[in-house]
N, C-alpha and C positions, 0 to 999 in steps of 0.2 A: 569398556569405555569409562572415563572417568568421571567419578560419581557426580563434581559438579558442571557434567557438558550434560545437555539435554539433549540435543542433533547435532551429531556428526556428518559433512556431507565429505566425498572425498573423490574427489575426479568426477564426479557425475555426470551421466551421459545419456539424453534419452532423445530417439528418432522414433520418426514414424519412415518408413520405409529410405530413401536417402535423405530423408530433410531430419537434422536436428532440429529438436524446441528446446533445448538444453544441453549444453556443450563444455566439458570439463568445468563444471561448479565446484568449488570449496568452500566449503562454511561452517563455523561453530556457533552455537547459540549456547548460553549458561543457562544453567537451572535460575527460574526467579527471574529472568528477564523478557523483556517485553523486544522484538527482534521485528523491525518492519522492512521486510523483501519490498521493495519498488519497481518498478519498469513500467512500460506502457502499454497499451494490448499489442499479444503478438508476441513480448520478448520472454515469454518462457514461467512466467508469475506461475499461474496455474498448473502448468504441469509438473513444477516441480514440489509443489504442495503435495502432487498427488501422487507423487510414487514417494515423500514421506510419510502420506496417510494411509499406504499400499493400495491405492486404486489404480496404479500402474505400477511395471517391470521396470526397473534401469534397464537400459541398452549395456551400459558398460559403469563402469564403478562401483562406490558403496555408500549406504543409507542407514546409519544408526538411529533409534529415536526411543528415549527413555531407556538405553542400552539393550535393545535388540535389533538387530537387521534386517531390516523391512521386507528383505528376500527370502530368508532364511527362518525369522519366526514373526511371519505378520498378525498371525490369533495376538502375540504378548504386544505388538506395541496397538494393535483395538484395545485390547483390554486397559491401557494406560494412556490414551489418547482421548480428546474430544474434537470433532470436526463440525465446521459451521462453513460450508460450501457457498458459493455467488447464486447458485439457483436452491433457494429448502426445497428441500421433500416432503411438504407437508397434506394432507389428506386434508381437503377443505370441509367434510364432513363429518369430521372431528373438532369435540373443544379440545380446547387449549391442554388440558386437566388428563384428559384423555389421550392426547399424545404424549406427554410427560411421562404417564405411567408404562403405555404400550413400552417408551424407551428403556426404561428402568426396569422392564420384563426381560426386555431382549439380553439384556446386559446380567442377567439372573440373580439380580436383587430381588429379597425378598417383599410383602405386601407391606410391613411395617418397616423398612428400611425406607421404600418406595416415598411413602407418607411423607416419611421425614427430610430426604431429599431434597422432595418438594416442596416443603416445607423451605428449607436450606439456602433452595434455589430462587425460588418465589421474592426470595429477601434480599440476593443478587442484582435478579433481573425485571425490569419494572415492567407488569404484566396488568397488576390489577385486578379487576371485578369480570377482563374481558378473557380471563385464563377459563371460564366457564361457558361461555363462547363459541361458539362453530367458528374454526379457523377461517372459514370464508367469508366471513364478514369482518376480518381485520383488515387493516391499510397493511401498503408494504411497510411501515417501518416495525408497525406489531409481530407483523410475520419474523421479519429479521431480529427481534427480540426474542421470539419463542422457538425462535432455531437454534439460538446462542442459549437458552435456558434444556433445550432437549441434549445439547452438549453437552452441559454439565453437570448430568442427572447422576452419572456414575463416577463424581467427582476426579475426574480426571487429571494426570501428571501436566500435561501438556496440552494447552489450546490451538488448533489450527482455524484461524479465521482467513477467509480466501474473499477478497473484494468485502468487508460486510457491511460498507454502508453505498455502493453503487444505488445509486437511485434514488436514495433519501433525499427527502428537505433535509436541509438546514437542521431543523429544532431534534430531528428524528436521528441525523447523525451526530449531534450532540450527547443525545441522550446514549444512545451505543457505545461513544469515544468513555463517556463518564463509568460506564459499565463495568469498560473492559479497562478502566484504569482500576476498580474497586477490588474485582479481581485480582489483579497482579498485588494489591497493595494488602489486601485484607488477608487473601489466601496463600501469597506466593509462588503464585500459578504461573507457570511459563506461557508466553503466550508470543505464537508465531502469526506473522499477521501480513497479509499480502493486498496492496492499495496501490492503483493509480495516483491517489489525492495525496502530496507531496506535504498537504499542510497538513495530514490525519498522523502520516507517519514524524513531519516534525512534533505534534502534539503529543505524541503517544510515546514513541520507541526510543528505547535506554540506544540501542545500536541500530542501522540502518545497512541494506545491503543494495547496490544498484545493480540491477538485470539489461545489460541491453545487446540486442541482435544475439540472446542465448549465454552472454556471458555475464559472470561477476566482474563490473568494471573500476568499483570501488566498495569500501566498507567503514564505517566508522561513527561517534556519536553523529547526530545531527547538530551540534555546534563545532565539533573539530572540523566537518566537512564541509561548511559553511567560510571555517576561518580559512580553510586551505585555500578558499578562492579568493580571501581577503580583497576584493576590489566592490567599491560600489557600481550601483547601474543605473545610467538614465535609459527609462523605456518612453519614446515616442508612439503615440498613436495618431496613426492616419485613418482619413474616411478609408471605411472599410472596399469602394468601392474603385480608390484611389491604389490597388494592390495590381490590378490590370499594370499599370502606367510602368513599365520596364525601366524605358529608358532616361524619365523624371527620377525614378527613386533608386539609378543607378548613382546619378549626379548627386543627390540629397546626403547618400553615402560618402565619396568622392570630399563633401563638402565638411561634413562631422569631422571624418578621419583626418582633416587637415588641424582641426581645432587640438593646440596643445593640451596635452592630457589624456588623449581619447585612444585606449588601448587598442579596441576593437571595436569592429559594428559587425552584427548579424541583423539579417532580414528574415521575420515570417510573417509572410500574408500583408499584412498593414500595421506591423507593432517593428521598430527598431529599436535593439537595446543596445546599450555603445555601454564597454567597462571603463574603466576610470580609476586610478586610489585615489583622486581628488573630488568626490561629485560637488559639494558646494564649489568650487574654485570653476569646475570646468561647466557648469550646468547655464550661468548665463552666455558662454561664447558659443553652446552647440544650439541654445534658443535665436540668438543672431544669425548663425549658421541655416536653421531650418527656417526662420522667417525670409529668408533671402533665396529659398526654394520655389517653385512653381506648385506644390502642395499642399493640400490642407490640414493643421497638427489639429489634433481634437483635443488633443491633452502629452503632457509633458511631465514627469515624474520622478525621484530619484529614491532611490531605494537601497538598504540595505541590502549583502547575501542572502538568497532562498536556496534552497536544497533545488530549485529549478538551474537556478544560477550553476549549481556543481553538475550538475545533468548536462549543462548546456556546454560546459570548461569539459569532461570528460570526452564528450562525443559531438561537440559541435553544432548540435541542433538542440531545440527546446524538446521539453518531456512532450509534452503536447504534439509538436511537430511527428513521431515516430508511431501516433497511435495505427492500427489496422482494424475495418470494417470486421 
């Protein structure tokens, strides 16, 4: 493989008996790059982490990572990987200090390598006075710190992060987003990063890849594929309970799309987002428009492209709309 591709994917194919979760995937990521996989639950995120992490087989294709084939020599790419999974594996009856080193054994660093690691790592990842600690008595976002700190004990080619701020506050996925930017910038760690949260991977990733129903449906910075949808969007919101009413918010529709300007409207639930390349010009005729409807707007808004906006252009429904239980 060439020296500066980190993963190679190449036709990728993985089923669980006839259902694919992964279906001809192609993908490169560079050395030094920050690469955020997208999709919503369901469309394949995870599993395809995991058979580059070799915790699954391909069905069919192939899986390069740090130039070995995750088929063929899965011991070299552990040995050059670091993995920070959506559930840690962490032993609650262990400090912090103590899992660290346990990892740093596994991985057959010596006692005074270990030390220093940790040392290394410690200054990484904000742990603090609670690294001494019984894991069981951190919050989730300490956990998901000291998961992302057990990764990097054997200072790793390549980061696999899978969901790692699901759950967090606010301040807890900040402090993770800051982390894993330090990382990339200080060390030139490659880091592959797999999120539902549309604004973690606009914050974070040099290149972005879109997952949906098992496929790659697009790839590209997160401002080229913003500009490709080039249109603004006014989103309406209705009472959330005003979503029943079929055949009011078929007419409310009916009424937008007449309004000069108005590319398209989609409906979910209670929010209408109508495209537009004019939003200032076109935003007071669709407000006339919906006051002259039988519903109630709770709020009216125009907005720039989101990387939701290019989910929504690619597959017609919002990111949100495709999630599964």
């Amino acid at each position: 493989m060439e020296t500066d591709v980190a993963v190679k994917v190449s036709n990728l194919v993985r089923r669980y008996g006839d259902v694919a979760a992964v279906d001809g995937i192609d993908l490169e990521v560079a050395r030094g790059e920050i690469y955020g996989f997208l999709g919503p639950n369901g469309a394949g995120k995870s599993t395809l982490i995991r058979v580059l992490c070799t915790l699954l087989h391909p069905s069919a294709g192939t899986a390069v990572v740090a130039g070995f084939d995750v088929v063929e020599h899965p011991q070299e790419v552990r040995l050059r990987i670091g993995v920070a999974l959506q559930e840690a594996a962490l032993d609650d009856r262990q400090t912090g200090r103590e899992l660290l080193r346990l990892q740093g054994r596994l991985y057959g660093l010596r006692s005074a390598e270990i030390s220093q690691r940790l040392v290394e790592v410690l200054g990484l990842v904000d742990i603090g006075t609670s690294i001494d600690r019984r894991i069981g008595t951190y919050s989730g976002g300490m956990k998901r710190r000291l998961d992302l700190a057990a990764a990097l004990v054997h200072n790793p080619e390549i980061l696999f992060l899978d969901e790692p701020t699901t759950g967090l506050d606010p301040a807890s996925r900040e402090t993770v987003w800051n982390e894993v930017r330090r990382l990339n910038e200080e060390l030139g760690m490659t880091i592959f990063l797999t999120t539902q949260y549309l604004e973690e991977a606009d914050a974070l990733a040099d290149r972005v890849g879109f997952i949906a129903n098992w496929h790659l449906v697009a790839e590209g910075t997160p401002a080229s594929l913003k500009r490709s949808v080039g249109r603004d969007v006014i989103v309406a919101e209705l009472r959330p309970e005003e979503s029943g009413r079929t055949s009011e918010i078929d007419a409310v529709v009916t009424a937008v799309r007449a309004v000069r300007g108005v590319e398209s409207v989609t409906v979910e639930g209670s929010t209408l987002a109508l495209q537009t390349s004019d939003g200032p010009r076109v935003l007071s005729p669709v407000a006339v428009a919906l006051g002259s409807s039988r519903l109630e707007v709770t709020s009216l808004t125009l907005r720039t492209p989101t990387l939701d906006d290019v989910f929504r252009e690619l597959t017609g429904s919002g990111f949100r709309a495709e999630e599964v239980a």
